[in-house]
GULUM-335318 format. One record per residue: residue number from 1; residue in three letters; x, z, y of N, C-alpha, C in turn. Coordinates in pm, 1 decimal. Example, Ala and Ser with C-alpha at 12.3 -4.5 7.8 and 13.67 -1.06 7.14 Angstrom:
<nodes>
> seq, type, neast, nup, nnorth, caeast, caup, canorth, ceast, cup, cnorth
> 1, ALA, 1319.0, 780.0, -569.0, 1230.0, 780.0, -450.0, 1320.0, 780.0, -330.0;
> 2, SER, 1285.0, 708.0, -225.0, 1367.0, 714.0, -106.0, 1290.0, 787.0, 3.0;
</nodes>
This chain:
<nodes>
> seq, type, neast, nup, nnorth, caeast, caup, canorth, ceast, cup, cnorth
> 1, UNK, -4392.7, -10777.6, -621.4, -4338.2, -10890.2, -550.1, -4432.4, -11008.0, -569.2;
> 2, UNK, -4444.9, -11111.5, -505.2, -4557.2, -11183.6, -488.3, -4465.7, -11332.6, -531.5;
> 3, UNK, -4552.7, -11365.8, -622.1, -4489.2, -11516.5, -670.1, -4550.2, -11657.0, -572.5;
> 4, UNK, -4409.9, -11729.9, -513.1, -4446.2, -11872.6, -431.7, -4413.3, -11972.7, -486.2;
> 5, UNK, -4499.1, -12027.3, -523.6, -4478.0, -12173.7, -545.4, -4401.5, -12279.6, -455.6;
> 6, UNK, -4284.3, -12332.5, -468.0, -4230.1, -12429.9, -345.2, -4290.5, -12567.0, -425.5;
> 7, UNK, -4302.4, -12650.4, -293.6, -4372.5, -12799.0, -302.8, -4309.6, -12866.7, -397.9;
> 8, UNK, -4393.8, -12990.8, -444.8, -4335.2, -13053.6, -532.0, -4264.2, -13144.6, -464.1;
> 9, UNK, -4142.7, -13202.6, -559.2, -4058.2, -13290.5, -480.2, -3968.9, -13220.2, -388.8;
> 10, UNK, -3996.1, -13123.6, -388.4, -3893.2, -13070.5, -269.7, -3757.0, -12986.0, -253.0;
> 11, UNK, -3632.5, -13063.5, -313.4, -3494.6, -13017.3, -337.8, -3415.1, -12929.6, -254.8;
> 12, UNK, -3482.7, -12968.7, -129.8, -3416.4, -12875.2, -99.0, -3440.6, -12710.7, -60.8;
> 13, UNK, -3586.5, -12687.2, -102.8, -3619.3, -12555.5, -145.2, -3564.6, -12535.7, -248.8;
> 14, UNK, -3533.7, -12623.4, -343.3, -3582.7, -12587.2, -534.5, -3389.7, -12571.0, -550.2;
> 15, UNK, -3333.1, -12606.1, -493.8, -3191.4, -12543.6, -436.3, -3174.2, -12459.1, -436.1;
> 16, UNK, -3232.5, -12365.2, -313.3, -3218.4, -12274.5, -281.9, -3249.5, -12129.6, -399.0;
> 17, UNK, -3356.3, -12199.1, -458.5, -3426.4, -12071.3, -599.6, -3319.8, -12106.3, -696.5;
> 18, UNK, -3265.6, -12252.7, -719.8, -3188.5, -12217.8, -834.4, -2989.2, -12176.4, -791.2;
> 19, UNK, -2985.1, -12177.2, -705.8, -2827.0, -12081.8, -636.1, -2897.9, -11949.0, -649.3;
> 20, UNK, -3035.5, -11909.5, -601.1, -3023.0, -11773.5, -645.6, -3040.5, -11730.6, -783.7;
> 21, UNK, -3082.7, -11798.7, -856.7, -3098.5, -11782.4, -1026.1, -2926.8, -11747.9, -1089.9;
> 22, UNK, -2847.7, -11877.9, -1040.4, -2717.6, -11850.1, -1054.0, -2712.1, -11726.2, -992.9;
> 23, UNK, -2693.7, -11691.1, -898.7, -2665.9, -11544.6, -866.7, -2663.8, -11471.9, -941.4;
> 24, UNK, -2823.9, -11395.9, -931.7, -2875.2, -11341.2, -1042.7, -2762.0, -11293.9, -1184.4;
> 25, UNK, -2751.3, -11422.5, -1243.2, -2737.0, -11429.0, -1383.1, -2591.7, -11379.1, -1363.6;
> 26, UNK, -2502.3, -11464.4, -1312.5, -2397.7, -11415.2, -1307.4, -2359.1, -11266.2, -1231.9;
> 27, UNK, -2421.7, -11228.4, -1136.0, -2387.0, -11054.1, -1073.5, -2471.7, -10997.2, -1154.9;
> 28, UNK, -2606.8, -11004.1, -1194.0, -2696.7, -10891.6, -1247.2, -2696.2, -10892.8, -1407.9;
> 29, UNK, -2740.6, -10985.9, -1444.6, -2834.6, -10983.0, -1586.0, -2656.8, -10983.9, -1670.1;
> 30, UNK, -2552.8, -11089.8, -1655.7, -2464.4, -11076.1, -1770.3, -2432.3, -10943.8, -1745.5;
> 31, UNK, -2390.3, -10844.3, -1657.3, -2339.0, -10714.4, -1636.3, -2419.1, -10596.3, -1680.9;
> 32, UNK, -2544.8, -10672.0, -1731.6, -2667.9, -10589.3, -1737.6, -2696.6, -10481.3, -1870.4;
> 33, UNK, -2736.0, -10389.4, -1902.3, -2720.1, -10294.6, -2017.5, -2837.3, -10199.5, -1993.5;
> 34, UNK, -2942.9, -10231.2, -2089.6, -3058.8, -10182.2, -2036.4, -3117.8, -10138.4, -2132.3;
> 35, UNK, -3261.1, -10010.4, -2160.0, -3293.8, -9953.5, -2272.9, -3445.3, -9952.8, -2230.6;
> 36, UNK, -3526.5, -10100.0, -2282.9, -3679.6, -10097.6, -2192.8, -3667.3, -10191.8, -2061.8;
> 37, UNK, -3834.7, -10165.8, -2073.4, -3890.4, -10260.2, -1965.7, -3897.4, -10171.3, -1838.6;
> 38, UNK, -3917.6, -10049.4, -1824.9, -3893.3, -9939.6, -1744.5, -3766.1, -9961.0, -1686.0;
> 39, UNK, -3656.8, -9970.2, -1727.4, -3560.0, -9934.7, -1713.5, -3475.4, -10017.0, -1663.3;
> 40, UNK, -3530.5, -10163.8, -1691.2, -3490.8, -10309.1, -1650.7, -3498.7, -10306.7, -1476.3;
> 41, UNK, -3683.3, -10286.5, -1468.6, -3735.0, -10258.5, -1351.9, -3704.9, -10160.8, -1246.9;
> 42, UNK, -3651.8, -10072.6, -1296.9, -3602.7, -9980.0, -1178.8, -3441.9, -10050.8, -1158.4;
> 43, UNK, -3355.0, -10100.8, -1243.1, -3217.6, -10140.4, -1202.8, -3239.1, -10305.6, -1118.8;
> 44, UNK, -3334.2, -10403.5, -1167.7, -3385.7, -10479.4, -1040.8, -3411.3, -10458.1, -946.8;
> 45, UNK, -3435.5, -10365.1, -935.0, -3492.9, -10310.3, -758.9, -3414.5, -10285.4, -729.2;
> 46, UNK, -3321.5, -10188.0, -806.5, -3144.0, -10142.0, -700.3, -3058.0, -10271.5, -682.4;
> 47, UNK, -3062.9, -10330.5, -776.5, -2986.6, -10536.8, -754.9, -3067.6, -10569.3, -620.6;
> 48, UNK, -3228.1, -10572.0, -633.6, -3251.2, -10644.0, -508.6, -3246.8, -10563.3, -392.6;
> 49, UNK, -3195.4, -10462.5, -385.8, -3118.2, -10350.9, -273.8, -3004.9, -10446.5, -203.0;
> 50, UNK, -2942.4, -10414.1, -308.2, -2810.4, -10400.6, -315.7, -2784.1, -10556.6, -278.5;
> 51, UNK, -2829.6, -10674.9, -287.9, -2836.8, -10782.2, -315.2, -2875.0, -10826.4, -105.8;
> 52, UNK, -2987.9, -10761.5, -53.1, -3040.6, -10778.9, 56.6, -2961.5, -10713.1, 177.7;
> 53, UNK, -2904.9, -10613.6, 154.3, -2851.9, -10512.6, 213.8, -2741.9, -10451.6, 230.0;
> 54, UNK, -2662.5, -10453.4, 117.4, -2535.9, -10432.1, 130.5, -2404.4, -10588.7, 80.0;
> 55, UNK, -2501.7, -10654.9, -10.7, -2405.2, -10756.7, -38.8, -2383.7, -10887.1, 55.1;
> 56, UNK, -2248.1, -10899.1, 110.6, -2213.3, -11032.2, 215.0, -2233.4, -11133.1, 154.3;
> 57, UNK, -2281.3, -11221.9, 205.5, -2301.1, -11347.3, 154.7, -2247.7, -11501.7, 255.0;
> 58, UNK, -2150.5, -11552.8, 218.7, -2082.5, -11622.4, 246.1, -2168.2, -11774.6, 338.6;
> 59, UNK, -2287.9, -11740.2, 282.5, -2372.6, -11864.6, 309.9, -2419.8, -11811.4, 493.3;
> 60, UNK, -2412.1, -11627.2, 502.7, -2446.9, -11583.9, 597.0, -2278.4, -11536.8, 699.6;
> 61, UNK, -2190.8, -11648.6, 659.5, -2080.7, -11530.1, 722.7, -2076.0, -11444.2, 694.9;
> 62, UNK, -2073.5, -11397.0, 546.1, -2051.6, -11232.0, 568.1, -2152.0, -11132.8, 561.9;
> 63, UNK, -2257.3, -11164.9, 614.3, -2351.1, -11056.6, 617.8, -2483.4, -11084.6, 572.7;
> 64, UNK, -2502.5, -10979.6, 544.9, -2620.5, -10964.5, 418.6, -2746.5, -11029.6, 447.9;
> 65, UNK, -2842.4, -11074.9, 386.9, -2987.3, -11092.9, 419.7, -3072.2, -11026.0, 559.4;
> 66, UNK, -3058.9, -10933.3, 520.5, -3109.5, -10811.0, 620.5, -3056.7, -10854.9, 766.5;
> 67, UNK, -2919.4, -10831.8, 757.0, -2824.7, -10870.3, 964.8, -2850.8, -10955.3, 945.8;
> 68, UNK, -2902.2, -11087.4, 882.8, -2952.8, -11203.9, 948.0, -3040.5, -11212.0, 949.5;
> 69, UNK, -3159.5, -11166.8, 861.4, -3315.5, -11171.8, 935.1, -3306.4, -11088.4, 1081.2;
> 70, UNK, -3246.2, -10959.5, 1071.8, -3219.7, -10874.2, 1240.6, -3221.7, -10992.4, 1316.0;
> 71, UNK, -3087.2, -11050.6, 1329.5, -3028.9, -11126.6, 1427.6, -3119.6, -11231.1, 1482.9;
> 72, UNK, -3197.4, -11296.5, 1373.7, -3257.9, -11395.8, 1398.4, -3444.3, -11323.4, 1482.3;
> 73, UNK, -3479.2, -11198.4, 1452.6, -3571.6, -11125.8, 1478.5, -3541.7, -11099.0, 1622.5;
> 74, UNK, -3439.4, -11089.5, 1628.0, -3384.8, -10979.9, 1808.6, -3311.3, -11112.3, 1904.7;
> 75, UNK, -3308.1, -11205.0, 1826.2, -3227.1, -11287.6, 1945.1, -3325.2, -11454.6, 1935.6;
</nodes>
């Protein structure tokens, strides 16, 4: 995954990274039970599955990352 720097001064990107940090912490990492760095890494990837793709998100009506990049791609 490729690390971005958002601008300085700029809240209302730096918003957006820290609601998903909350996320994160609260659905993934406190629920989290892990043995290794291996092992961390493969259950992040199923979170950021699971996270893009199947989980609704209220900010989207409902639907996941994914039906709204679609929607916004096709229309």
């Amino acid at each position: 995954m490729l690390h971005v720097y958002i601008k300085p001064a700029t809240p209302r990107l730096n918003g957006k990274v820290e609601r998903s940090h909350l996320t994160d912490q609260r659905e993934f990492y406190q629920m989290l039970d892990y043995n290794g760095d291996v092992d961390l890494r493969q259950k992040l990837g199923q979170w950021e599955d699971y996270y893009n793709y199947l989980r609704p998100h209220s900010a989207h009506a409902g639907k996941t990352p994914y039906e709204m990049l679609k929607l916004r791609m096709l229309g």
